[in-house]
DOKEMAR-870053 format. One record per residue (C-alpha): x, z, y. Coordinates in nm, 4 decimals, decimal comma. Layout:
ATOM          X          Z          Y
ATOM          X          Z          Y
...
This chain:
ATOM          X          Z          Y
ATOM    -0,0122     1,8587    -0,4066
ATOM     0,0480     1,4792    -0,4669
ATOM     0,1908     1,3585    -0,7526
ATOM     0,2393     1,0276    -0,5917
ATOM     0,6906     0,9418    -0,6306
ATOM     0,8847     0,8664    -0,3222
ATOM     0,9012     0,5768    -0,2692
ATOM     1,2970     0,4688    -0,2369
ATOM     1,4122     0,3049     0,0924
ATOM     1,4440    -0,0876     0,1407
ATOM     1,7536    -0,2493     0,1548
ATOM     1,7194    -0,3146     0,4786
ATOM     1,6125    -0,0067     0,5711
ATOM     1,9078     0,1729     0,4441
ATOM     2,1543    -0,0587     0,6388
ATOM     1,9740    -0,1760     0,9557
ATOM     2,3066    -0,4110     1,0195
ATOM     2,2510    -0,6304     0,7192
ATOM     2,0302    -0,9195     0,8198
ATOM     1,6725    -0,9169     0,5685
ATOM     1,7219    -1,1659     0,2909
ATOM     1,5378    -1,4952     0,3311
ATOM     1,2992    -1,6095     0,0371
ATOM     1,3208    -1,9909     0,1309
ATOM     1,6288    -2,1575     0,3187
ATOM     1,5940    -2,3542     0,6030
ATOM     1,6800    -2,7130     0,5420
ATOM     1,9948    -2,8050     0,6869
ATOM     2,0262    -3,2229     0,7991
ATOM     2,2685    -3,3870     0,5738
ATOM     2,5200    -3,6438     0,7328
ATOM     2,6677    -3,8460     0,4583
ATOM     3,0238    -4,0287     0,5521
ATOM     3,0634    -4,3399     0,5651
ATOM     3,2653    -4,4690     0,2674
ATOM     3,4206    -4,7998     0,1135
ATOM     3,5135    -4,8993    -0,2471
ATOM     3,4039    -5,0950    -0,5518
ATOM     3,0777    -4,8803    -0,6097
ATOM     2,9925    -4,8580    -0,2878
ATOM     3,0497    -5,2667    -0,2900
ATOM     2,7695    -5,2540    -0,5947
ATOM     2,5056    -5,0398    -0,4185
ATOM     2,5491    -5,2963    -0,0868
ATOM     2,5042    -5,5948    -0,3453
ATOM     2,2132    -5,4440    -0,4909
ATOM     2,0208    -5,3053    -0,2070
ATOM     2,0840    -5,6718    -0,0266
ATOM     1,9664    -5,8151    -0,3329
ATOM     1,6471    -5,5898    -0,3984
ATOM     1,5404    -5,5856    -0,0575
ATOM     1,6189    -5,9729    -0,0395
ATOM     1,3437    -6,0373    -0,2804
ATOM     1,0956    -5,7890    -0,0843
ATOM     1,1105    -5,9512     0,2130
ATOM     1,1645    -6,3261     0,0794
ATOM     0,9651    -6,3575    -0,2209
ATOM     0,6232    -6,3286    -0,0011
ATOM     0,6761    -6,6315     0,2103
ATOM     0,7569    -6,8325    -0,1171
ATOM     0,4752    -7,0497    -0,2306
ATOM     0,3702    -7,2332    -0,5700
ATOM     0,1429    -7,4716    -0,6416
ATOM    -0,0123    -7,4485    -0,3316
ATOM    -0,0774    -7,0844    -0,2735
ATOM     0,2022    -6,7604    -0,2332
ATOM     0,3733    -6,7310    -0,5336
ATOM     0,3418    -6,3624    -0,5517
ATOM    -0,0104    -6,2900    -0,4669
ATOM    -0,2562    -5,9715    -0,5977
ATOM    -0,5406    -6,1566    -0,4392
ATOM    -0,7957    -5,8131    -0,4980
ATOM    -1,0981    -5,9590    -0,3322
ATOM    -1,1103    -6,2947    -0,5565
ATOM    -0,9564    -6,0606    -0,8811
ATOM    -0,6800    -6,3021    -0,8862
ATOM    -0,3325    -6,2509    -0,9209
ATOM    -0,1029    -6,5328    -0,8718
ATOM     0,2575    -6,4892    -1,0423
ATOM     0,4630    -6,7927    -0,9673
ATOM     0,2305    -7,0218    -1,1232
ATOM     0,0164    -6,8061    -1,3425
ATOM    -0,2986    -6,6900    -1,2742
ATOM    -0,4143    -6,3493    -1,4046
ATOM    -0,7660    -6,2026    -1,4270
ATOM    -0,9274    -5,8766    -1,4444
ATOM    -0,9289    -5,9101    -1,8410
ATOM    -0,5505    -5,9524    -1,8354
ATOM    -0,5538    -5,6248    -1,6817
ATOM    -0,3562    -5,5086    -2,0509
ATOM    -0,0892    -5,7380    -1,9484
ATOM    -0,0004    -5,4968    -1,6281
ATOM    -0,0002    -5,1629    -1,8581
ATOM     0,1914    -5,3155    -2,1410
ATOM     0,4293    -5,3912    -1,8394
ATOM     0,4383    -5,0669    -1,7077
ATOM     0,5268    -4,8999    -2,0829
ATOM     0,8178    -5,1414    -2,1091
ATOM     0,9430    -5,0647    -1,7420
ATOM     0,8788    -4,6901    -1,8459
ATOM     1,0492    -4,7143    -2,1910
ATOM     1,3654    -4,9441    -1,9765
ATOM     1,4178    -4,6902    -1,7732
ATOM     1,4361    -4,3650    -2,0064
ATOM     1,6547    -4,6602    -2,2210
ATOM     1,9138    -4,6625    -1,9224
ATOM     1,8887    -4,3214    -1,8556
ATOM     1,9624    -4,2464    -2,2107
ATOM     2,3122    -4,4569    -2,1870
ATOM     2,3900    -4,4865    -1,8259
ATOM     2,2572    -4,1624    -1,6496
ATOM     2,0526    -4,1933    -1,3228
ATOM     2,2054    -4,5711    -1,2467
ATOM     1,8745    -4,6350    -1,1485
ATOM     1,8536    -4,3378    -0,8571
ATOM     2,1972    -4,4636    -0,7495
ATOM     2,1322    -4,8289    -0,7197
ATOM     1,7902    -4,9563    -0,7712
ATOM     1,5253    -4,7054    -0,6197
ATOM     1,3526    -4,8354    -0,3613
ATOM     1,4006    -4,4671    -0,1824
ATOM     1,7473    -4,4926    -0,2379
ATOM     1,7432    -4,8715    -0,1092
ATOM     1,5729    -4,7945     0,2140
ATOM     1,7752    -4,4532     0,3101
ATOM     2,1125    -4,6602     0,2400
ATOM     1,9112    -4,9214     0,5452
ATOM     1,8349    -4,7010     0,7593
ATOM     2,1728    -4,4596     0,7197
ATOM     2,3292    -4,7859     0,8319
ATOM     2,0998    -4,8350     1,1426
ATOM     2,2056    -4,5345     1,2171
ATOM     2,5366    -4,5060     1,1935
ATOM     2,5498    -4,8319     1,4195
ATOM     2,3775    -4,6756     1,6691
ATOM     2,5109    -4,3262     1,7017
ATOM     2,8209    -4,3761     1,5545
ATOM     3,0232    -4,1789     1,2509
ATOM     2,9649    -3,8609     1,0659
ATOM     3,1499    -3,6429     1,3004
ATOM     3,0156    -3,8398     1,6263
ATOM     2,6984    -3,7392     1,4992
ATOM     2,7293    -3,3877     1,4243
ATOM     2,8937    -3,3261     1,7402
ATOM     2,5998    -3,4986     1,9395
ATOM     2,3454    -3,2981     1,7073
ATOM     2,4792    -2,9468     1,7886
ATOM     2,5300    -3,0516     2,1876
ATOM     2,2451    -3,0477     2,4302
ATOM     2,0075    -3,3294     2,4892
ATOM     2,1849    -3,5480     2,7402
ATOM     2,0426    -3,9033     2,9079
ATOM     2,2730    -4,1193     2,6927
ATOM     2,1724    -3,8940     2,3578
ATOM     1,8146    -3,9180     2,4558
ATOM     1,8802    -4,2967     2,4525
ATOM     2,0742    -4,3264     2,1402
ATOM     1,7839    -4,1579     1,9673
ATOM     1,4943    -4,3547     2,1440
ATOM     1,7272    -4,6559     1,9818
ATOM     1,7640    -4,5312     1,6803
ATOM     1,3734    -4,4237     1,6081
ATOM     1,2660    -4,7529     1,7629
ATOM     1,4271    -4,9504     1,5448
ATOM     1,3344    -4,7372     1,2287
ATOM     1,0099    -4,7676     1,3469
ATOM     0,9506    -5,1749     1,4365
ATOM     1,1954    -5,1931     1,0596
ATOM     0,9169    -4,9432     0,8961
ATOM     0,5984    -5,1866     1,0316
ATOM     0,7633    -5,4596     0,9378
ATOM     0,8366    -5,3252     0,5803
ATOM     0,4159    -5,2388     0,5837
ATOM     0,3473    -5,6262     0,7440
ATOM     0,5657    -5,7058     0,4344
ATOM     0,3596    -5,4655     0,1364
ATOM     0,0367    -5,6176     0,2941
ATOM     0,1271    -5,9543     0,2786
ATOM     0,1343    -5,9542    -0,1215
ATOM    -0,2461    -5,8612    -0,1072
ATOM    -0,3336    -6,0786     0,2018
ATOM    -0,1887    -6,4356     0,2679
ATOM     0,1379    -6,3499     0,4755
ATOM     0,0872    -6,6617     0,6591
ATOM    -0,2973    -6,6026     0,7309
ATOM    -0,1448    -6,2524     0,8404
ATOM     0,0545    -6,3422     1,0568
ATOM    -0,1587    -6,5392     1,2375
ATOM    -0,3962    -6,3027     1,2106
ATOM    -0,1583    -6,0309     1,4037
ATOM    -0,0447    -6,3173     1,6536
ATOM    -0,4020    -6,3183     1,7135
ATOM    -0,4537    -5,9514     1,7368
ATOM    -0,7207    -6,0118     1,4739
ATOM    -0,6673    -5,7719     1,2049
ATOM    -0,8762    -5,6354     0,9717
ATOM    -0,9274    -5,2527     0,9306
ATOM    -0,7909    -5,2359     0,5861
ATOM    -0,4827    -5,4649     0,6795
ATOM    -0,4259    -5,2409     0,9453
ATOM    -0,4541    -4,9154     0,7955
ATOM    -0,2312    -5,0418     0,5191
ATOM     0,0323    -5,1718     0,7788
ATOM     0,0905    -4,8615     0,9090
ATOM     0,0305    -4,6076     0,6097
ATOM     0,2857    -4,8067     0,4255
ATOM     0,4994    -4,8078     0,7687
ATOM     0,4859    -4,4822     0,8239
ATOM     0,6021    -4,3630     0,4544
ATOM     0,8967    -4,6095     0,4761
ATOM     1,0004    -4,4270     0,8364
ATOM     0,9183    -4,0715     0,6909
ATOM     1,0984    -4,1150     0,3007
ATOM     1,4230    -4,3659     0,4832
ATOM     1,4252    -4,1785     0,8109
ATOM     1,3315    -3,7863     0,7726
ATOM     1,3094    -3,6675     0,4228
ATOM     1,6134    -3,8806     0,2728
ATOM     1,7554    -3,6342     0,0208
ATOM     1,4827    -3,4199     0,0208
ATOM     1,2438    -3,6896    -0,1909
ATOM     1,4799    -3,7005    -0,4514
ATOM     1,5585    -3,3182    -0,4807
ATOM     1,1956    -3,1846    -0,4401
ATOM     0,9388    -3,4383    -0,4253
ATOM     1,0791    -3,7033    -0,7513
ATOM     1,0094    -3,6040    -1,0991
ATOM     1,2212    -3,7731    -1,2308
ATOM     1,5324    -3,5553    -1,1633
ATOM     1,2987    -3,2890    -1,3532
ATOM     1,2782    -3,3953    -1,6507
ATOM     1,6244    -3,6554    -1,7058
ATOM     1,7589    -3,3950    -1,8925
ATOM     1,5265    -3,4288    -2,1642
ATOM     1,6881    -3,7837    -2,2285
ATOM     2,0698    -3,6727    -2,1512
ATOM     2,3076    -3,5418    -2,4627
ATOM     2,6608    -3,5092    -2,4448
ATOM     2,7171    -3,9134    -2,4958
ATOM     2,5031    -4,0142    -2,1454
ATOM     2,7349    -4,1635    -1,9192
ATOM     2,7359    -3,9191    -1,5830
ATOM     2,9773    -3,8649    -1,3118
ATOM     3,1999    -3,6105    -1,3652
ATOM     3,4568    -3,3749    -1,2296
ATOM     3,7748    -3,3625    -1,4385
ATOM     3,8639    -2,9808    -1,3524
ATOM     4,1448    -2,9693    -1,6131
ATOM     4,3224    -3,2307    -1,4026
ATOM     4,1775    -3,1025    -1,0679
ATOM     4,2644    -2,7100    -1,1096
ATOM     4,3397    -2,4622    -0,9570
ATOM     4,2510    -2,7173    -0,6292
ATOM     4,4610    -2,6820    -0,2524
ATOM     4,6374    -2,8471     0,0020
ATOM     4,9888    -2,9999    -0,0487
ATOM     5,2625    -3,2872     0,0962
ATOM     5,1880    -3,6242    -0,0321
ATOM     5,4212    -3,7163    -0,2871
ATOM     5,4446    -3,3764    -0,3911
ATOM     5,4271    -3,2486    -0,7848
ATOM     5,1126    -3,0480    -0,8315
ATOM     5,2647    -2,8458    -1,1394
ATOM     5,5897    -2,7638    -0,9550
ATOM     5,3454    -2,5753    -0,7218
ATOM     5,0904    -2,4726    -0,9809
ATOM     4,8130    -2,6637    -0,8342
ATOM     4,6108    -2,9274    -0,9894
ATOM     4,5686    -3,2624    -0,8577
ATOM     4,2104    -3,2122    -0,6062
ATOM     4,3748    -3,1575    -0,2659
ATOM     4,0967    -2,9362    -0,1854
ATOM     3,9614    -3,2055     0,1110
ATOM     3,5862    -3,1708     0,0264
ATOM     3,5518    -3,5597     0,1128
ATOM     3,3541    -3,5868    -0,2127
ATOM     3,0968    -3,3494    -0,0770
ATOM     3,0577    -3,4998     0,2261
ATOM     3,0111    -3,8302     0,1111
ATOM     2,7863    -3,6904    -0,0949
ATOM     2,3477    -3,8623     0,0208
ATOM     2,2121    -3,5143    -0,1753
ATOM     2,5295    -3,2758     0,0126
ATOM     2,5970    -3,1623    -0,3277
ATOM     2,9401    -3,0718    -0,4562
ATOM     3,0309    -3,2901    -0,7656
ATOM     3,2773    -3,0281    -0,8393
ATOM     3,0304    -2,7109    -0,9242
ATOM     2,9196    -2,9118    -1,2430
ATOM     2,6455    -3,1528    -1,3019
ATOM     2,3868    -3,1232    -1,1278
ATOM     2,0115    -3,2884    -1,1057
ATOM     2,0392    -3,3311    -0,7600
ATOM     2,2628    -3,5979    -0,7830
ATOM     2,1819    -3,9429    -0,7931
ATOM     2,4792    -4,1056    -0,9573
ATOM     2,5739    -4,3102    -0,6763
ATOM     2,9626    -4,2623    -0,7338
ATOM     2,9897    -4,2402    -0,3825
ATOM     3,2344    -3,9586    -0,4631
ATOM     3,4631    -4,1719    -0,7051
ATOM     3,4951    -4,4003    -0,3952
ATOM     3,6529    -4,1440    -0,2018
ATOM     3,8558    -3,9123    -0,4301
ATOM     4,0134    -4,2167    -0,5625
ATOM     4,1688    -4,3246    -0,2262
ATOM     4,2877    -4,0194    -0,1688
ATOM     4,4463    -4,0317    -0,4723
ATOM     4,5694    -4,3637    -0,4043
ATOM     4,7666    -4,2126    -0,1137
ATOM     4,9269    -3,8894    -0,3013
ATOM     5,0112    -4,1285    -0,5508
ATOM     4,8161    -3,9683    -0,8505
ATOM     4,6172    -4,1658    -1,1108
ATOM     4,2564    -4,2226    -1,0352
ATOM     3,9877    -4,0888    -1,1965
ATOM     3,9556    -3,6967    -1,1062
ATOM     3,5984    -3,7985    -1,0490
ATOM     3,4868    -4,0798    -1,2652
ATOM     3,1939    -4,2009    -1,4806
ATOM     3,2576    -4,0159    -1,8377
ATOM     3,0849    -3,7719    -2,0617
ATOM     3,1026    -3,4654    -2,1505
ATOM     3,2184    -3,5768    -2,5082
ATOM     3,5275    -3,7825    -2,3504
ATOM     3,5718    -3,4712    -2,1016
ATOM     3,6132    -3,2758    -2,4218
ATOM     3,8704    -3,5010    -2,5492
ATOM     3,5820    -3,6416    -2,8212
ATOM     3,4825    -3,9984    -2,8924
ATOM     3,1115    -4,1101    -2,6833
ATOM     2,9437    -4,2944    -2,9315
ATOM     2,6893    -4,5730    -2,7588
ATOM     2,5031    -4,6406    -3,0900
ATOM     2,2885    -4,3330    -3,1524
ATOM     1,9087    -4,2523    -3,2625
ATOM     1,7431    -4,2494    -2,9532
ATOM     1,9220    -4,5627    -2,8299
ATOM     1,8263    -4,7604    -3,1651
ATOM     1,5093    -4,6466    -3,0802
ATOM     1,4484    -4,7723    -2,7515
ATOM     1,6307    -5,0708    -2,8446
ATOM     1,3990    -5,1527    -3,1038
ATOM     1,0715    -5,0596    -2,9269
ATOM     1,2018    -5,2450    -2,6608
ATOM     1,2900    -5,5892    -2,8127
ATOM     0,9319    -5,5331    -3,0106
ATOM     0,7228    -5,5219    -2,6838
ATOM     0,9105    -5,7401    -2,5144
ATOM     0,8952    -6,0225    -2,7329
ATOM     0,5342    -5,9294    -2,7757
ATOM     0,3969    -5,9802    -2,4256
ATOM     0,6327    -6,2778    -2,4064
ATOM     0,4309    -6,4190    -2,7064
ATOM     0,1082    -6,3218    -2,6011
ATOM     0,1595    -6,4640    -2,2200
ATOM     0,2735    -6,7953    -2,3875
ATOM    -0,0419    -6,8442    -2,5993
ATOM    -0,3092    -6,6906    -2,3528
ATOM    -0,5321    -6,9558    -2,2047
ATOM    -0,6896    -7,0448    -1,8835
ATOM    -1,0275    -6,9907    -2,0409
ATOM    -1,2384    -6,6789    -2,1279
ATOM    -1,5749    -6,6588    -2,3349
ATOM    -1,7739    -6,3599    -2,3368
ATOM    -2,1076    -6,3522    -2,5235
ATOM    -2,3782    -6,1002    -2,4492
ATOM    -2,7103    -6,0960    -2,6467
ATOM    -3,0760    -6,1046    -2,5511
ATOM    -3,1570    -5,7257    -2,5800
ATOM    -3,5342    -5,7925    -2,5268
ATOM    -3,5614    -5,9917    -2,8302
ATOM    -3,3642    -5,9714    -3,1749
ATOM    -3,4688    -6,3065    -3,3020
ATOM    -3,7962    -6,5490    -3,2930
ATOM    -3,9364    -6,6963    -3,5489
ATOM    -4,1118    -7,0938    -3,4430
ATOM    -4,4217    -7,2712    -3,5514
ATOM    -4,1622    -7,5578    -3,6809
ATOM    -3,9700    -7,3139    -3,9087
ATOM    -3,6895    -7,2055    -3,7097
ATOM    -3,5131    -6,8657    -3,6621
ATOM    -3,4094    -6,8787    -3,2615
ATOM    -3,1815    -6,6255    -3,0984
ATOM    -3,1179    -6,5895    -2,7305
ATOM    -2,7630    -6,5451    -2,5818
ATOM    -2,6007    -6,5395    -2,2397
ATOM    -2,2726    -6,6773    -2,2184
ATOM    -2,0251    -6,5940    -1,9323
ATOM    -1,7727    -6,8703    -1,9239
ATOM    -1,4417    -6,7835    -1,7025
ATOM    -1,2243    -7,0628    -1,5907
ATOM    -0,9317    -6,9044    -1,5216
ATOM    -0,6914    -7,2382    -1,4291
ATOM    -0,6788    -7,3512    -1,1055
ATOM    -0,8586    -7,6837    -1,1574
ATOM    -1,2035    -7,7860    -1,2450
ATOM    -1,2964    -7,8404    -1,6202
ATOM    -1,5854    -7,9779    -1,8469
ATOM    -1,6339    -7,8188    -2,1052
ATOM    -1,7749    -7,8852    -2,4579
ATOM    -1,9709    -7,6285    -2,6578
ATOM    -2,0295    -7,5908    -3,0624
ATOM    -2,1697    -7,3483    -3,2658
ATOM    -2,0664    -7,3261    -3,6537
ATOM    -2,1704    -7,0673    -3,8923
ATOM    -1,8505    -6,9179    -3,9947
ATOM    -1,8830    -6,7500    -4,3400
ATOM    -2,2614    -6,7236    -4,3036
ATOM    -2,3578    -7,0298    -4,4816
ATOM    -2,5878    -7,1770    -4,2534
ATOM    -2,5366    -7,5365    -4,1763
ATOM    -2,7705    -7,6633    -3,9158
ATOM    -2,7266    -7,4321    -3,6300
ATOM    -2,8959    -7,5765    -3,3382
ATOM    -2,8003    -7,5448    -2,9380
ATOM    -3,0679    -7,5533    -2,6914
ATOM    -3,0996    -7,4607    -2,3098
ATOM    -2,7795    -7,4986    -2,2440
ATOM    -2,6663    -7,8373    -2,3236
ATOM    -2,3600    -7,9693    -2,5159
ATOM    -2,1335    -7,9872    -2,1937
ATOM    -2,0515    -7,7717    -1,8926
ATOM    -1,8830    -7,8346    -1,5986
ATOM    -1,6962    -7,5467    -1,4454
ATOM    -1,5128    -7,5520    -1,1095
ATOM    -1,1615    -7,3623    -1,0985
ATOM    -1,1426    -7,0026    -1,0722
ATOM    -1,5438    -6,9886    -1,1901
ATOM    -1,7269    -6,7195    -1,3821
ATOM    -2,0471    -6,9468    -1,4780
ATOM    -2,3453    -6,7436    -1,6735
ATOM    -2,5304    -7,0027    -1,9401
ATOM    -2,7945    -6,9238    -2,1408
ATOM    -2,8167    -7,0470    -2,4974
ATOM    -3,0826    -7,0436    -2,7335
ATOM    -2,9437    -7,1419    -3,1245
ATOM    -3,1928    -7,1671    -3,4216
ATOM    -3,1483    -7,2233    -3,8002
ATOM    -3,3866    -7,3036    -4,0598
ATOM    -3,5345    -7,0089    -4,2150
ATOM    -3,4241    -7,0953    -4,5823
ATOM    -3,0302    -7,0774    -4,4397
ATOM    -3,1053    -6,7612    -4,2977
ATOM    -2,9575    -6,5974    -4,5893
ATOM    -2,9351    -6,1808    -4,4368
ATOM    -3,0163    -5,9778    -4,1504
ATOM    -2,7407    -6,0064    -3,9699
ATOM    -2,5052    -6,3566    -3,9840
ATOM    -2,1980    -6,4313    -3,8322
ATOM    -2,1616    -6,7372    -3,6313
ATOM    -1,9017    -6,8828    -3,4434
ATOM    -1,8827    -7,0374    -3,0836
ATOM    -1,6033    -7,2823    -2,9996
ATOM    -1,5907    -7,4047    -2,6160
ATOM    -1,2873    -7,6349    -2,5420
ATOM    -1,2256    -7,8787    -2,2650
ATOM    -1,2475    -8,2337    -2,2833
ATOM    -0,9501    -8,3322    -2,0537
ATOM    -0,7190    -8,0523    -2,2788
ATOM    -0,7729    -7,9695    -2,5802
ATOM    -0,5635    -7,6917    -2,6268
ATOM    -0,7656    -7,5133    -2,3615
ATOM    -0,9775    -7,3496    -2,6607
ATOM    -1,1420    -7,0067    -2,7128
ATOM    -1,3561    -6,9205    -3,0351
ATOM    -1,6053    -6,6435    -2,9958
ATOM    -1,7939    -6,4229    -3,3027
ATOM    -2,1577    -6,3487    -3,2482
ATOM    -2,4393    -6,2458    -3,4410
ATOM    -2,6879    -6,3839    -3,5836
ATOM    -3,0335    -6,1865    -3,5834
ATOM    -3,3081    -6,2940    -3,8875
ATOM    -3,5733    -6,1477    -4,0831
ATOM    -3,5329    -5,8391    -4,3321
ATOM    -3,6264    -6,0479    -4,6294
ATOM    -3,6267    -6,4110    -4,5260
ATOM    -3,4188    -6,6052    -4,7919
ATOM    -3,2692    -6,3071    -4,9535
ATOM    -3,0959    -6,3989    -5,2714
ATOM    -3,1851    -6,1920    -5,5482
């Protein structure tokens, strides 16, 4: 006999009329309504200005060349006048830290301002929500011409709509390129129908992620794919500025006459319209509660706060606030974590400021000759070998003159040979000298010396780099006791 339990009926099983529950739900296109106000003034400001400098700041030029410019085959980048090299490469991650540290700063004090105004996803779906609204019309117009069947002038009105998103998208790509390639010598280039394979490639990868993230996914990047919604609640406390539903004002919510008291009838002041979640780029309901899916766009304060404009009530039901002034508490601004990133903040700051003001054009790197530590001549000299690579980083050709001290070594007649006294190196050069020094074997006081290279140029002096090396000699010649 088997001891094995019955097994107890599924759900389903046990009421065949109850549709079987669906692990994942099918995604559901969100329409966001078209809406007008002083925030939604802001986020039309900043996405004009933001996408203004995208598209303008490559056809600027400086001194000659683009003044924006990650030149990757010469290892150049040109930043409105200043020209950066693979060794300022810690110039790019000590930027990075500060843009990092900026951002959890503002997130800190201000919420997700940055999702709502400033992200480049949340630039381009603004862009291409307004293509598309042009072309097929309002909220409504659309659903109703979603849910219908596929008619001639429908099928037209999308062919539009996609064709423009598309050409936009390329043109966006044409755009990224054009920061790594001349966007003058591309255009010609495509005018030509002479593109390279990488140009191309790059043109419409970067094309077709602009037309997928602005023109498909939308919402869905910022509510599955971002991480930062994730983890923005590590750097949110009760003082973070967020947008907010005031349910004490807005509860119990339903329909009434404009003009109309809302306690007389035991209502709060939300009319129950839902215009807040249809504004809403996310379709989220600011009213459930905060919520990581939103974005902080205040698209909802726009709304709710004309329709409170026309039943007369104050605005504000849904306003920027936290949860401290929601709780009747003062919000203080000056806390720990925003002294923090205040102070780690102004520190790197001012310190790349300071060290891109006194970096120079000019880079000396000194390798030794591994085949030899040191030779010893028939005149009495102690010669070492070195290879210097001398980077001219300006734009212009310079001459250069070379010395050789010996620091804190005590030797005084340190000889050049080989390499001559001057070199000339043309702009943008990495030139590879060899240099022989000697030293009389009496000043040769240890092993190992320190000596000190100093390469200026003539035409500027203040285009100067000093350079440590060592200085190889005997075990026991000139020892002091």
């Amino acid at each position: 006999m088997s001891s094995t339990p019955p097994v107890a009926p599924s759900a389903a099983a046990a009421n065949p009329a109850e549709p079987p529950e669906e692990i994942y739900a099918q995604h559901k296109k969100v329409y966001p309504r078209e809406v007008h106000g002083r925030f939604a003034d802001l986020r039309v400001l900043g996405a004009t200005v933001l996408l203004g400098l995208f598209y303008g700041v490559a056809w600027l030029n400086w001194d000659g060349h683009q003044a924006v410019l990650l030149d990757l085959p010469a290892r150049k980048f040109y930043i409105f006048g200043l020209t950066f090299w693979p060794q300022d490469f810690f110039f790019f991650a000590w930027l990075l830290i500060i843009a990092a540290l900026t951002l959890f700063y503002v997130t800190s004090l201000a919420g997700r301002l940055w999702c709502g105004y400033a992200c480049p996803q949340t630039v381009w779906t603004e862009l291409f929500l307004w293509i598309e609204r042009k072309i097929e019309g309002s909220r409504n117009q659309q659903i109703k011409r979603d849910s219908g069947a596929m008619t001639a002038r429908k099928f037209r009105l999308k062919a539009l709509k996609h064709t423009v998103w598309i050409l936009f998208s390329l043109y966006t790509g044409f755009t990224f390129v054009g920061y790594f390639t001349p966007i003058r010598e591309l255009t010609t280039e495509l005018a030509a129908f002479n593109l390279g394979p990488w140009e191309a490639f790059w043109i419409f990868f970067y094309g077709f992620a602009t037309y997928g993230n602005a023109g498909w996914m939308r919402e869905q990047v910022c509510i599955y794919m971002c991480p930062y919604a994730r983890f923005q609640s590590a750097m949110f406390d009760k003082d973070t500025l967020v947008i907010a539903y005031d349910d004490q004002r807005g509860e119990p919510r339903g329909s009434r006459r404009r003009g109309s008291d809302p306690r007389a009838a035991g209502l709060g002041e939300c009319v129950d319209c839902n215009l807040c979640a249809q504004v809403c780029p996310t379709g989220i309901d600011i009213r459930a509660g905060l919520q990581y899916q939103c974005i902080g766009c205040a698209a909802c304060i726009d709304v709710c706060d004309q329709v409170m404009k026309k039943m007369d009530y104050p605005p504000g039901l849904i306003r920027y606030t936290t949860e401290h002034a929601l709780s009747g508490q003062p919000t203080r601004v000056v806390r720990a974590r925003t002294v923090m990133y205040s102070l780690l903040l102004l520190t790197l700051s001012g310190g790349l400021i300071y060290a891109v003001s006194q970096r120079t054009a000019l880079q000396l790197d000194i390798i030794r000759d591994r085949n030899s530590l040191y030779r010893e001549t028939d005149t009495g000299l102690v010669e070492n070998v070195y290879t210097l690579k001398i980077i001219n980083m300006d734009d212009k050709p310079h001459r250069y003159e070379l010395k050789v001290s010996g620091g804190q070594s005590g030797m005084e007649t340190l000889r050049l040979a080989k390499g001559g006294h001057q070199i000339k190196v043309a702009g943008g050069e990495v030139l590879s000298l060899p240099v022989s020094v000697s030293a009389a074997r009496d000043e040769v006081q240890h092993t190992v010396n320190q000596i000190v290279f100093t390469l200026y140029a003539e035409d500027n002096p203040e285009l100067r780099h000093r350079e440590v090396a060592r200085f190889l000699g005997p075990p026991t010649s000139g020892r002091r006791p």
